[in-house]
C-alpha positions as CSV (number, residue, x, y, z in Angstrom):
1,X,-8.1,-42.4,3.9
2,X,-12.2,-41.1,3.4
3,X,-14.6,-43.8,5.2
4,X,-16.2,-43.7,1.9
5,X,-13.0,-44.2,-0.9
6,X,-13.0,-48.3,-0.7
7,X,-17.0,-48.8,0.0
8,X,-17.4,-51.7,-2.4
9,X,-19.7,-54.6,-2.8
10,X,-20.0,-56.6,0.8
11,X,-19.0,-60.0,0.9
12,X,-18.7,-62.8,3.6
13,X,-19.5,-62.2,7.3
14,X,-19.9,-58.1,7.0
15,X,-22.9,-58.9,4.7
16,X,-26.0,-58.5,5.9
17,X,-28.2,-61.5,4.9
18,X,-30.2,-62.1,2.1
19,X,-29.6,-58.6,1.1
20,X,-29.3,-59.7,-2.3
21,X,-32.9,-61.4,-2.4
22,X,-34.4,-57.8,-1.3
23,X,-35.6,-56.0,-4.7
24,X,-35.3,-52.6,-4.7
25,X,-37.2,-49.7,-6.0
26,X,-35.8,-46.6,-7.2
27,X,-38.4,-43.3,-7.8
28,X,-36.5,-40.5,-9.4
29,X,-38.7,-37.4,-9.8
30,X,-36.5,-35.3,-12.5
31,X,-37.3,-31.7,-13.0
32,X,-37.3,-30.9,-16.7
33,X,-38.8,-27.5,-16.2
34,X,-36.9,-24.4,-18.6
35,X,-34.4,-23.5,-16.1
36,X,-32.1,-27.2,-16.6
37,X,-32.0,-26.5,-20.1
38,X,-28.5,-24.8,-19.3
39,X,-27.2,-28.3,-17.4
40,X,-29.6,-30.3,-20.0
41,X,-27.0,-32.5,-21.8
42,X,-24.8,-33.0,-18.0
43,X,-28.4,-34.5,-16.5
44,X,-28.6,-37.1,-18.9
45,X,-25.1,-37.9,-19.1
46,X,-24.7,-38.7,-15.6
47,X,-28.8,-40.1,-15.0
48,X,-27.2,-42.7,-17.9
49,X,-24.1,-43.1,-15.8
50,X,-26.2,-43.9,-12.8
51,X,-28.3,-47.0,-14.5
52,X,-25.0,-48.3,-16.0
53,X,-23.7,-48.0,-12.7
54,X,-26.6,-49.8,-11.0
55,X,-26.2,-52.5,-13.7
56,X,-23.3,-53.5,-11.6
57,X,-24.5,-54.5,-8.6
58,X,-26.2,-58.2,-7.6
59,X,-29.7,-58.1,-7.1
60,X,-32.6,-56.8,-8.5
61,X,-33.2,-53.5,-8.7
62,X,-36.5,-51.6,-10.6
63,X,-36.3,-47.7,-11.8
64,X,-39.6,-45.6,-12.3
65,X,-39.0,-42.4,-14.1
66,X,-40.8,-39.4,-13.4
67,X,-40.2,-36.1,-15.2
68,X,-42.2,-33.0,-14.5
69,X,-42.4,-29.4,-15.2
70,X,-45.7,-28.3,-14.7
71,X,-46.6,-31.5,-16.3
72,X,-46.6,-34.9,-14.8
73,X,-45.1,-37.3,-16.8
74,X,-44.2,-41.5,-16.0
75,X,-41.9,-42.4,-18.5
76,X,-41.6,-45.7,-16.9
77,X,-42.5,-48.1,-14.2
78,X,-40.9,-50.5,-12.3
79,X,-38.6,-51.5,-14.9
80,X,-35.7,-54.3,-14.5
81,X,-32.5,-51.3,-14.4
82,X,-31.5,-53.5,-16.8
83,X,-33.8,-52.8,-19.6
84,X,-34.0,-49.2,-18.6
85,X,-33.7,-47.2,-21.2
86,X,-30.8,-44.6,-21.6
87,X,-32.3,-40.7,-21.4
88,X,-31.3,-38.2,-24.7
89,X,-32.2,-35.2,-26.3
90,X,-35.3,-36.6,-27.2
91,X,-36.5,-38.1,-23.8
92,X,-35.1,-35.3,-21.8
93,X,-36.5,-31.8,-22.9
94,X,-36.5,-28.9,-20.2
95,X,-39.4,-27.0,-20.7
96,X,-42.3,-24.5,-18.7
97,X,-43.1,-24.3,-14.7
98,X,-41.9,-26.3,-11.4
99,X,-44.8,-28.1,-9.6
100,X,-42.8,-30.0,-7.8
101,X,-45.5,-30.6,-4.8
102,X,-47.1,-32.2,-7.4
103,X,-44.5,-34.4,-8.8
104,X,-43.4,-35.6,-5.3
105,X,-47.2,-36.3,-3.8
106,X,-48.3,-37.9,-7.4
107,X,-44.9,-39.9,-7.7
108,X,-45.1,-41.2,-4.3
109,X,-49.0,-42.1,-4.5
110,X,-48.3,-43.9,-7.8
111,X,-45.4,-46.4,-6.8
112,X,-47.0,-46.8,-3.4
113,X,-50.2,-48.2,-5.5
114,X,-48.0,-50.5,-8.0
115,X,-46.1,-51.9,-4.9
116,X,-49.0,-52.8,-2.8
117,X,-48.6,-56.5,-3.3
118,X,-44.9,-56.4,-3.0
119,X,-43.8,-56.9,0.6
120,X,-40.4,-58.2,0.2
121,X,-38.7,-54.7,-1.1
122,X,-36.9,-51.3,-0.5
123,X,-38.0,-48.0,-1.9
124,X,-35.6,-45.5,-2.5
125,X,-37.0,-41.7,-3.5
126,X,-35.1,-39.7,-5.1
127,X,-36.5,-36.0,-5.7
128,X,-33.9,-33.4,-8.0
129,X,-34.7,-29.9,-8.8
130,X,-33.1,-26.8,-9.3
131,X,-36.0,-24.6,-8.3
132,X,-38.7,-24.2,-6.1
133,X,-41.9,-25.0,-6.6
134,X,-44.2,-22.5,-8.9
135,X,-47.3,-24.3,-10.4
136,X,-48.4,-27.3,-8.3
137,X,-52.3,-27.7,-8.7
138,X,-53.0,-30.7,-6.0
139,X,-50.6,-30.5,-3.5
140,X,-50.7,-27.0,-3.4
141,X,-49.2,-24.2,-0.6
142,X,-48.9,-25.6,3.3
143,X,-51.2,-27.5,3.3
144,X,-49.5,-29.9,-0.1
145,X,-46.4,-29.5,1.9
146,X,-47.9,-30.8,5.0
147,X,-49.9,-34.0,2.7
148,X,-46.3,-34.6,1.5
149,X,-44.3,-34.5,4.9
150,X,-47.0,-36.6,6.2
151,X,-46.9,-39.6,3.7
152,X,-42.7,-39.5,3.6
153,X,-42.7,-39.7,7.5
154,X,-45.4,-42.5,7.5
155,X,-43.5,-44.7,4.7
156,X,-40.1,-43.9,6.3
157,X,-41.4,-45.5,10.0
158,X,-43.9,-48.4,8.5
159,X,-42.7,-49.1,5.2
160,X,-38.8,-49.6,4.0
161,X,-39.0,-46.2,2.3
162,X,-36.1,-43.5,2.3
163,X,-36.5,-40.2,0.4
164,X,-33.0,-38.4,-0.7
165,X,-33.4,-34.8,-1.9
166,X,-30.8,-33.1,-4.6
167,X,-31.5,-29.6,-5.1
168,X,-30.2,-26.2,-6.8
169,X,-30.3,-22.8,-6.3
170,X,-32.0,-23.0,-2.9
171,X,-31.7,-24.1,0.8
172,X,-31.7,-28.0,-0.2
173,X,-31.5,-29.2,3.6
174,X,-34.5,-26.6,4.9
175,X,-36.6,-27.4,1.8
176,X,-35.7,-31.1,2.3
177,X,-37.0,-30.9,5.3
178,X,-40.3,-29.2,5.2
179,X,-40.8,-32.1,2.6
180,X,-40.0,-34.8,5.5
181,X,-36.5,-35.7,4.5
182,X,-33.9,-36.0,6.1
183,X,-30.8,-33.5,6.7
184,X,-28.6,-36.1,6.1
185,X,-30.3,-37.4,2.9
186,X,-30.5,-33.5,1.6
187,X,-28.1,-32.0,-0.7
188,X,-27.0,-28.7,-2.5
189,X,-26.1,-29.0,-6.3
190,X,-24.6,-26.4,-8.2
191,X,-26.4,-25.7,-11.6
192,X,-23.2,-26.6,-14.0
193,X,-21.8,-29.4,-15.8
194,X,-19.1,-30.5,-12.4
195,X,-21.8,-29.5,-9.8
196,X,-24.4,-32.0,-11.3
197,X,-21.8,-34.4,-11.7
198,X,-21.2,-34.4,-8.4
199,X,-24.6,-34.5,-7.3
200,X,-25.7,-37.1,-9.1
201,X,-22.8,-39.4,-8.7
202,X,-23.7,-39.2,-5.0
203,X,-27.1,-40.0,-5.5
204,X,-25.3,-43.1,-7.6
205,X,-23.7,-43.9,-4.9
206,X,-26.3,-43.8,-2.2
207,X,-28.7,-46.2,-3.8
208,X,-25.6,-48.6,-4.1
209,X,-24.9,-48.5,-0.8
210,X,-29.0,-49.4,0.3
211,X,-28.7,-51.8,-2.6
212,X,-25.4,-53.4,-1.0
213,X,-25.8,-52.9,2.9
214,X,-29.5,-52.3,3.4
215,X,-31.6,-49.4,3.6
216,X,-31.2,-48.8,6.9
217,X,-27.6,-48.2,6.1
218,X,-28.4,-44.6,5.0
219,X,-29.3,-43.4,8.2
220,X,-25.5,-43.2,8.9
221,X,-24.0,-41.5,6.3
222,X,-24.4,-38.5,4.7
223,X,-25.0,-37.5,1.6
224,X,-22.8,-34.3,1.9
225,X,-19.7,-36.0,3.2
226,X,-19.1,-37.7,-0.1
227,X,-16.4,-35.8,-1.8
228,X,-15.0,-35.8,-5.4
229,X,-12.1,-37.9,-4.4
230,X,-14.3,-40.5,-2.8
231,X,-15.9,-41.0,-5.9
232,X,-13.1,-41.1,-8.1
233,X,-11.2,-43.6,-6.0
234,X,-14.1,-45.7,-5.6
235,X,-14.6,-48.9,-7.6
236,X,-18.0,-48.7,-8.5
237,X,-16.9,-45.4,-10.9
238,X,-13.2,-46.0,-12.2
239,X,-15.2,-46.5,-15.6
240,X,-15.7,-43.1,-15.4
241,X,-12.7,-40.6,-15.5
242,X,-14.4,-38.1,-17.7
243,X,-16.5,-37.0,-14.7
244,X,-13.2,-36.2,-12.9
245,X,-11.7,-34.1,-15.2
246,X,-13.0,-30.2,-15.4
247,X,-11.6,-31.1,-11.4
248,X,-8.4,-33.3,-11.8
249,X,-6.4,-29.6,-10.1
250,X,-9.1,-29.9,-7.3
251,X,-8.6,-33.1,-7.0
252,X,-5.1,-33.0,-6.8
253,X,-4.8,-30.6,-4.4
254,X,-7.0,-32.5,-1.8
């Protein structure tokens, strides 16, 4: 049996306390630039599978959306997961460049400044892309890089901050970690309707397990251990069977 198959909701003496009473704080910098127009339709699927999924769980947790393409865009901040709204066709519209220095460095400046008065809170970051950056105008070349390493490793040690970093078509880990985050928190996706599935359900899952066991939690695990099968045996996605099923012979064969 995976370590990670019956990972549910802790209760009684394995529960950290007052984990519930901890609000946290979910960033998700989405790419929208032209090249996810072919996985367009599979990102907001499962990005509308992840809120319903974080609907689930006890305590309160607060999305900010961030698209970008070579435009920075908040589409909302710090908003109760649920009265998030649900991304569509309308909201979610692949278009232009990838200045993705600039969406990470402006996304993380931003919530850092709305949550300066709240202590009492977690901050999860969660960066996906399927290419590498082309048009950044601030945090631009090494020296953006650098800016950017330096503020994640700074909020990671001082702050309860944790970055996790889903990428396509490139080296995810490497380019995860010029950024500052970690190898275990860095992840491949492949650019089709099962690979984003899979990516994002583990980001799902992820930010349940800070939400459930604590931030710190996250340290431990990692990212690219989480298989198909864990997912689809786990509780907090029997809902969704239709995720499974372009696999179901993979599956069965594991």
């Amino acid at each position: 049996m995976s370590k990670f198959e019956n990972l549910e909701l802790l209760e009684g003496e394995n529960k950290q306390p007052d984990i519930a009473k901890i609000a946290t704080h979910v960033l998700i910098i989405l790419d929208r630039s032209g090249s996810m127009e072919s996985i367009r339709e599979d990102v907001i699927k499962n990005f509308n599978k992840f809120i319903d999924t974080q609907r689930k769980i006890p305590g309160d947790c607060f999305i900010t959306l961030v698209q970008f393409d070579d435009i920075y865009e908040i589409f909302y901040k710090a908003e109760l997961v649920q009265d998030v709204p649900k991304l569509d066709s309308s909201t979610y519209i692949p278009r232009a460049f990838t200045a993705l220095l600039d969406a990470i460095g402006r996304g993380i400046v931003d919530l850092k400044v709305m949550l300066q008065d709240k202590n009492n809170s977690q901050v999860i970051v969660c960066i996906i892309t399927d290419g590498l950056e082309n048009a950044s105008k601030e945090f631009v070349g090494k020296e953006g890089r650098t800016k950017i390493f330096d503020m994640i490793t700074t909020l990671r040690e001082k702050n309860k901050w944790e970055f996790i970093f889903l990428a396509a078509n490139q080296d995810a880990i490497a380019s995860g970690q010029q950024y500052g985050v970690f190898a275990n928190l860095s992840s491949n996706f492949t650019a089709d309707a099962s690979g984003t599935s899979l990516g994002l359900s583990r980001i799902n899952y992820m930010v349940g397990t800070a939400r459930t066991r604590g931030i710190q939690s996250l340290s431990t695990m990692d990212i690219n251990d989480i298989s198909e099968k864990d997912l689809k045996n786990n509780e907090w996605f029997k809902d969704y069977e239709d995720t499974w099923d372009m696999n179901k012979k993979d599956l069965n064969e594991k």
